[in-house]
C-alpha positions as CSV (number, residue, x, y, z in Angstrom):
1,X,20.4,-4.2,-17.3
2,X,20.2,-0.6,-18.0
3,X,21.5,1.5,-15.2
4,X,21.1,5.1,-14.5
5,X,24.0,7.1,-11.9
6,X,23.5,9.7,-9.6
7,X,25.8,12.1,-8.7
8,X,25.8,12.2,-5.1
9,X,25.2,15.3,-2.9
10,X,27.1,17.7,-1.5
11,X,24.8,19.0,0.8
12,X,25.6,19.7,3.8
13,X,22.8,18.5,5.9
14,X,22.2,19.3,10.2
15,X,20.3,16.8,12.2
16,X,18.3,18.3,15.3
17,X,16.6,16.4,17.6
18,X,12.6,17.0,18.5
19,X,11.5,16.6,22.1
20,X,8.0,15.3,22.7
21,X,7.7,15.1,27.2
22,X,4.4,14.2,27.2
23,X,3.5,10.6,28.1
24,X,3.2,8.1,24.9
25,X,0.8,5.0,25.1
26,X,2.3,2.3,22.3
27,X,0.0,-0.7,21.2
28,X,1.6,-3.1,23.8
29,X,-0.3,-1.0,26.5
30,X,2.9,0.3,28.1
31,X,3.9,3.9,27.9
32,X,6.8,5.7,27.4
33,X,7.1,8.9,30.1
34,X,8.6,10.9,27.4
35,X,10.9,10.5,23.5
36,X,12.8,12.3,21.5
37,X,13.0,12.1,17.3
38,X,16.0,12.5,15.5
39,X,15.2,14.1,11.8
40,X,16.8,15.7,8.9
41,X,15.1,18.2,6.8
42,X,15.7,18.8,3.2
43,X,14.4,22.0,0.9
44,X,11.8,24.5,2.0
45,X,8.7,24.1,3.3
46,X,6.1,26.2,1.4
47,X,3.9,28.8,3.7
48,X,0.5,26.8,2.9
49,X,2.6,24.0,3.9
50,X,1.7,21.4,1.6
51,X,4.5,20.1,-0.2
52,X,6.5,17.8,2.9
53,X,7.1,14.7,2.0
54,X,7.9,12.2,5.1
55,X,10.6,9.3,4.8
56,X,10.1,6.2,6.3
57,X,13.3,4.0,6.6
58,X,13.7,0.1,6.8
59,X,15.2,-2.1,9.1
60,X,18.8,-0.9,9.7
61,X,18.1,2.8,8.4
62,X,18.1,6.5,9.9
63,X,16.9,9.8,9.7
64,X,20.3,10.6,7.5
65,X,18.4,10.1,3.9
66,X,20.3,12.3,2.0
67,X,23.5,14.7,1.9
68,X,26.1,14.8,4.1
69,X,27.3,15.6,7.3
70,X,30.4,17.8,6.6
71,X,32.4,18.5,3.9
72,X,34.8,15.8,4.3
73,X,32.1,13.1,5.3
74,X,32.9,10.1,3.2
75,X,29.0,8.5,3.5
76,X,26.1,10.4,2.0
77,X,22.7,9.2,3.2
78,X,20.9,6.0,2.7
79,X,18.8,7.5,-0.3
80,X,20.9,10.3,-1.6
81,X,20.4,8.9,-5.3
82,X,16.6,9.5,-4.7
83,X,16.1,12.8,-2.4
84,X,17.8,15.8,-3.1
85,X,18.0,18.7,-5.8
86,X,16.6,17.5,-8.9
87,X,16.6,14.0,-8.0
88,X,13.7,12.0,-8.1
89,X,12.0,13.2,-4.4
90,X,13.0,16.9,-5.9
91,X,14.0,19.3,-2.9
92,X,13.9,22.2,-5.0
93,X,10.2,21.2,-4.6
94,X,9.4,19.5,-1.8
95,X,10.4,20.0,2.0
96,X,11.6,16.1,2.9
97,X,11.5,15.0,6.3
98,X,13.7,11.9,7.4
99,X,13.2,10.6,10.6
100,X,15.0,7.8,12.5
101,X,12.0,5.7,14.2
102,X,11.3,5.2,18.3
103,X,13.8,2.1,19.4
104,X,16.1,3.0,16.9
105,X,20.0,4.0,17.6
106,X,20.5,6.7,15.4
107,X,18.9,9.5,17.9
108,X,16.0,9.0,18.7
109,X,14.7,7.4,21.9
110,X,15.7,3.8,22.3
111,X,17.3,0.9,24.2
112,X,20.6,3.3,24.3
113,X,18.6,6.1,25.6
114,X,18.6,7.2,29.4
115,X,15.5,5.5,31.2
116,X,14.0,9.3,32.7
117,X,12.8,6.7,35.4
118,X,15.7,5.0,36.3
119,X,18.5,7.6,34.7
120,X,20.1,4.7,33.2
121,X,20.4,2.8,29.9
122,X,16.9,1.5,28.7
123,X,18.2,-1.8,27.4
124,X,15.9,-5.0,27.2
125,X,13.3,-2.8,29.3
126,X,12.8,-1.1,26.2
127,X,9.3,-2.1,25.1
128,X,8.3,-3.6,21.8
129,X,7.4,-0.8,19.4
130,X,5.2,-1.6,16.2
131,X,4.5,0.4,12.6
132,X,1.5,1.5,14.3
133,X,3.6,3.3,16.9
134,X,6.4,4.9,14.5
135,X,2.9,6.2,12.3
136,X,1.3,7.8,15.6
137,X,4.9,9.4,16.5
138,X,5.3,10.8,12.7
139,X,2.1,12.2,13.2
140,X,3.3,14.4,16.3
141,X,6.3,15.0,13.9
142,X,4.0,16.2,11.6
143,X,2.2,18.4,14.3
144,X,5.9,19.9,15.8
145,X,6.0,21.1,11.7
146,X,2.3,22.3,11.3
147,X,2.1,19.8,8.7
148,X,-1.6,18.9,8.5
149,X,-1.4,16.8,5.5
150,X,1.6,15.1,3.9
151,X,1.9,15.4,0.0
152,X,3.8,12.0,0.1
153,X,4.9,9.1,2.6
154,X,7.2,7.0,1.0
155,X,9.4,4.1,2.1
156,X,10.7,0.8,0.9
157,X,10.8,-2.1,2.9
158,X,9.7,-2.1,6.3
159,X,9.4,2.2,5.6
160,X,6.7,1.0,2.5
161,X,4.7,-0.7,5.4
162,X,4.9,2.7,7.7
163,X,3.4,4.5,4.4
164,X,0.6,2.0,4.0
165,X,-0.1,1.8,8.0
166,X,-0.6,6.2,7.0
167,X,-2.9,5.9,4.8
168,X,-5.0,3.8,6.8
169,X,-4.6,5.1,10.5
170,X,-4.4,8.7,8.7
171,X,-6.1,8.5,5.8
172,X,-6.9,12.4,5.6
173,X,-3.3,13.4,6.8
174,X,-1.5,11.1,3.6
175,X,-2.7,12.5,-0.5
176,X,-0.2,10.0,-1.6
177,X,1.4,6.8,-0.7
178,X,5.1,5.5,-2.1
179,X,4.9,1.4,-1.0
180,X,8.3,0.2,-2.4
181,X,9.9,-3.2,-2.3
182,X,7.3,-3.8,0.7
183,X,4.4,-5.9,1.6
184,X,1.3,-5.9,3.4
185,X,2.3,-8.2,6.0
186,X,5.2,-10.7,6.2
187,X,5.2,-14.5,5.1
188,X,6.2,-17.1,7.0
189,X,9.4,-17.6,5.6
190,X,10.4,-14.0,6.4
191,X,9.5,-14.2,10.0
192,X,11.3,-17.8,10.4
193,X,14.5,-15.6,9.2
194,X,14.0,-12.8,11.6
195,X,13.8,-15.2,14.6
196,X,16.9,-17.2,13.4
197,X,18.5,-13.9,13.4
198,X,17.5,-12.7,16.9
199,X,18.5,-16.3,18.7
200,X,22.3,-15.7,17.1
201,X,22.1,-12.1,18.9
202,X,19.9,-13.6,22.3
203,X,22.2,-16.7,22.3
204,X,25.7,-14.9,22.1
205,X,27.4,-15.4,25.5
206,X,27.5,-11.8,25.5
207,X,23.9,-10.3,25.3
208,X,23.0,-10.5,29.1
209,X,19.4,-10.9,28.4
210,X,19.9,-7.1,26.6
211,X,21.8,-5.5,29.5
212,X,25.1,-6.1,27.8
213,X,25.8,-2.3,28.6
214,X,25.6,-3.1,32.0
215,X,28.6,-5.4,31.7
216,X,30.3,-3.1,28.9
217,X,30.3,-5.5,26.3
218,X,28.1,-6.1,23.3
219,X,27.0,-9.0,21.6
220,X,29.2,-8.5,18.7
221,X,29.5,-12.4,17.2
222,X,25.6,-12.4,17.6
223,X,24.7,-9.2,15.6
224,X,27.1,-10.1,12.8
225,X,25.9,-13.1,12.3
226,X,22.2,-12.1,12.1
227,X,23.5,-9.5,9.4
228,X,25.4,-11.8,7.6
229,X,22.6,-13.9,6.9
230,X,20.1,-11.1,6.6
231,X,22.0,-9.5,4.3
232,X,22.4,-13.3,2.1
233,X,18.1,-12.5,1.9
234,X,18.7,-8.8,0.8
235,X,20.8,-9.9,-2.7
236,X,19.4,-11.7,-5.9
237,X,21.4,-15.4,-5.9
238,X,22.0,-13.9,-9.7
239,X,23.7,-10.7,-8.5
240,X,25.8,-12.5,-6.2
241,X,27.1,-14.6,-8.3
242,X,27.7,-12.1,-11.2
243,X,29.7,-10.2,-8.5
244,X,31.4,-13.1,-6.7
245,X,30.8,-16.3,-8.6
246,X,33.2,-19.0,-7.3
247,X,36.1,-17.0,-7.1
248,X,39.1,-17.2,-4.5
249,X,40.7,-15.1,-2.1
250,X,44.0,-16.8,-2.6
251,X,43.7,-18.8,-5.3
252,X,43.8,-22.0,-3.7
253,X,42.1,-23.9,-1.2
254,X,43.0,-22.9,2.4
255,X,41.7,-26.8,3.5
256,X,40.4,-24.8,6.8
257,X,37.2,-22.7,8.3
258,X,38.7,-19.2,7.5
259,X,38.1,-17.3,4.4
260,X,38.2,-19.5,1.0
261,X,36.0,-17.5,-1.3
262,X,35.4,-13.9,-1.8
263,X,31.6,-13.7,-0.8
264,X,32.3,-15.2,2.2
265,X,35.2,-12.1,2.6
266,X,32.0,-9.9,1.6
267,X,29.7,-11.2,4.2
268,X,32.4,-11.1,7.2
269,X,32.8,-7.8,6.0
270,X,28.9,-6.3,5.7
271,X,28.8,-8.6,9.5
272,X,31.6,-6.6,11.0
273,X,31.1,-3.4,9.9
274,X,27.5,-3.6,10.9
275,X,27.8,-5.2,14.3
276,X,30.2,-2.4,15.0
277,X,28.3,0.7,14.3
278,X,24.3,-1.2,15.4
279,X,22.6,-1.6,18.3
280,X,21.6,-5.0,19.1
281,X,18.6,-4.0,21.1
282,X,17.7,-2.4,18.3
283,X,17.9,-5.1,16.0
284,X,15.5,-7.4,18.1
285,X,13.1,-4.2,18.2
286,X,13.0,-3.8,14.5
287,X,12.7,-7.2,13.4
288,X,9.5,-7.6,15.6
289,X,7.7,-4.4,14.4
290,X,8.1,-6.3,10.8
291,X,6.9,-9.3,12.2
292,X,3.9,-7.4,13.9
293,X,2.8,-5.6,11.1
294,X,-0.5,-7.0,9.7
295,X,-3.2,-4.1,9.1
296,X,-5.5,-6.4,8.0
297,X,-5.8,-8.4,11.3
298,X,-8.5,-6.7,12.8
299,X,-10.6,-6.6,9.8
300,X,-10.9,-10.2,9.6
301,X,-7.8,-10.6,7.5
302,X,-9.5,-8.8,4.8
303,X,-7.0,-6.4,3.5
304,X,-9.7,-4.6,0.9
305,X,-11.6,-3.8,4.3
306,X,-8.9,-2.5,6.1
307,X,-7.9,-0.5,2.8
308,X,-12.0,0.9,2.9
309,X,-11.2,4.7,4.4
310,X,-7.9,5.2,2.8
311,X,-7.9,8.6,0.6
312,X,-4.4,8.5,-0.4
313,X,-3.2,7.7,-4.3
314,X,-0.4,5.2,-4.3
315,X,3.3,3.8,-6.3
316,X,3.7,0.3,-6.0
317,X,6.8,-0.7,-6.9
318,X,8.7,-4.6,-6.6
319,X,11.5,-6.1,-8.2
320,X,11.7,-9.5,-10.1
321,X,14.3,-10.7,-8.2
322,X,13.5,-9.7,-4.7
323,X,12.8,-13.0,-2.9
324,X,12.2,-11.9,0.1
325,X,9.3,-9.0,-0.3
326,X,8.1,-10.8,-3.3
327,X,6.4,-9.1,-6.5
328,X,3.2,-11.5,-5.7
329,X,3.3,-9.3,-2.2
330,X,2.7,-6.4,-3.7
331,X,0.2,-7.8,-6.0
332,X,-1.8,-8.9,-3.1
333,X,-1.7,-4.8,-2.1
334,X,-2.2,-3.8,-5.6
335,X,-5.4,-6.1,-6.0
336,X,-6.7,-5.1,-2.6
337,X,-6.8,-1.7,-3.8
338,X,-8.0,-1.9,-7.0
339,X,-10.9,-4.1,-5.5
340,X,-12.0,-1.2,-3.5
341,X,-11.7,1.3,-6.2
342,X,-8.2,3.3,-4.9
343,X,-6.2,4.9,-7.4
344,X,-3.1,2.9,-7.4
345,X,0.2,2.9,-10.1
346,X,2.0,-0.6,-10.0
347,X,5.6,-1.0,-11.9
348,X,7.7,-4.4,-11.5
349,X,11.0,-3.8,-12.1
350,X,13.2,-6.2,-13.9
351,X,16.5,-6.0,-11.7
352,X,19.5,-8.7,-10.5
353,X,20.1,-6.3,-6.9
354,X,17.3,-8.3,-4.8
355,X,15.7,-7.1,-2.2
356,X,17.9,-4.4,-2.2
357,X,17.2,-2.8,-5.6
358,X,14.9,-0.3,-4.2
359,X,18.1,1.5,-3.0
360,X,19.7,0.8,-6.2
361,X,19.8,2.8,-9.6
362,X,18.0,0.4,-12.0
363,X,16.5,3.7,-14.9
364,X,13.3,2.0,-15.2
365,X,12.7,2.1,-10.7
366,X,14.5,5.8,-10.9
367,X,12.6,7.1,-13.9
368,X,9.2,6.2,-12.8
369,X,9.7,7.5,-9.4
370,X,10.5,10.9,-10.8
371,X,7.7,10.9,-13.2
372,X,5.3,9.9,-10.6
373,X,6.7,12.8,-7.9
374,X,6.3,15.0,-10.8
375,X,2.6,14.6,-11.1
376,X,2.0,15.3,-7.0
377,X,1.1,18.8,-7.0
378,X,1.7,21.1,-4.5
């Protein structure tokens, strides 16, 4: 597999946090009294202002896409191969917004944000938030910039279903969608994972119904778990065994439960460091806006009809070895919008990274990206 590397940035980058006090209905029917949203901005936005791109992140990301923090900051953003100064997303070009979504814990308002009505902790009270809800905030985002129309929304994962969900709540506000590693609603199989995942979090002795702040704990052994095995669904079974294979940590059987191989070193690893830095709340939250999404729903589960109004021109882009959003997923998008006549590019991407290749550097993914971006005029 031809690879292609990416110096990363050097940019130093300043989050700033947006305050929106008005009143927000969500889908549920509950309202929030007031949010805030976390972002990161990256290049210039132009004075007719029509070159922003938005970023939509997946389950676990932020607003941090690209760059870094400070000069020694060891971590550069989730998608610092793809945004930044002559990268793919080009910000000597475009002005990129990143934005970390409601119920998140990067920022933004969520389950670890003060409650205006109570002044404490939101917690489990924190409602249910779905793609429909993150679209409506971006598009106050969008207002706060006096960004009438976005040249690009563009996501992978759960942030490719944000991008659709644009193009059909906004169609006039989106001239080009970026659906990547994504699908237009989950299968079965995915949401049996993501409710396996939130009983190990609701189940661990230490989750107190989701007021585990109350009692200053966390529910640690839960939320590693759920990542542990989430992350299992995010690798190619090829990849993983090209990286790990059978191999030992010491050689020899240990003839107990701790470590005996080096993936399971790996996982305990990826499980640790996550549960240590994520909000379990969060977690719940996210996996239930995936679960939720299905723009097609109200048209009868006919996703050509729900596609009908959409405006925006759109990159489709799977990988052969992602199990878990499936190329035959984004067929079923790619069909839907050929049947109703919408310009739409499709690549599938021979690649051994999984689910996770759309964060990866695989030339063929990289390369049409760029050229793609390169066409978007501005």
């Amino acid at each position: 597999m031809i690879l292609i590397m990416t110096v990363t940035s050097q940019t130093i980058v300043v989050p700033q946090t947006i305050a929106f006090d008005a009143p927000f209905s969500l889908q549920n029917g509950q309202t929030l009294p007031r949010f805030d949203l976390i972002v990161e901005t990256y290049g210039t936005l132009n004075e007719n202002k029509s070159n922003a791109i938005l970023i939509c992140h997946a389950l676990s990301g932020t607003h941090h896409v690209a760059g870094r923090h400070h000069v020694s900051d060891k971590h550069a953003g989730w998608w610092d191969n793809m945004v930044g100064a002559g990268k793919p997303i080009d910000t000597n070009r475009f002005f990129v917004v990143g934005v970390n979504n409601l119920g998140g814990c990067a920022g933004s308002t969520g389950p670890l944000s003060l409650n205006p009505e109570t002044n404490e902790p939101y917690g489990a009270d924190f409602p249910v938030v779905t793609v429909r809800d993150w679209v409506k905030s971006q598009a106050m985002l969008a207002d706060y910039f006096g960004i009438e129309t976005w040249a690009a929304v563009v996501g992978g994962s759960l942030g490719g279903m944000q991008a659709l969900q644009w193009t059909i709540d906004f169609p006039q506000r989106v001239r080009h969608a970026l659906v990547i590693a994504s699908s237009p609603r989950l299968s079965t199989q995915n949401i049996a994972f993501n409710d396996v995942a939130r009983q190990a979090i609701i189940t661990d002795p230490d989750f107190h119904n989701g007021n585990y702040a109350r009692f200053n704990t966390k529910p640690r052994r839960g939320l590693r778990i759920a990542r542990m095995m989430g992350h299992i669904t995010y690798l190619a079974e090829h990849g993983l065994g090209k990286k790990f294979g059978r191999q030992l940590k010491q050689n020899q059987y240990q003839y107990n439960y701790d470590v005996d191989f080096e993936v399971e070193s790996y996982l305990r690893y990826q499980g640790d460091k996550f549960a240590d830095h994520f909000d379990a709340n969060t977690y719940l939250l996210m996996t239930k806006a995936l679960d939720y999404f299905d723009p097609a729903a109200e048209f009868g589960n006919d996703l050509q009809a729900a596609l009908k109004n959409v405006q925006a021109k759109f990159f489709v882009a799977s990988f052969s070895s992602d199990w878990r959003f499936a190329p035959s997923r984004s067929h079923e998008l790619v069909k839907a919008l050929i049947g109703m006549r919408k310009s739409v590019q499709y690549i599938e991407v021979e690649s051994h990274h999984g689910h996770d290749a759309f964060l990866m550097e695989d030339a063929p993914y990289i390369n049409a990206v760029r050229a793609y971006m390169k066409n978007i005029v501005v």
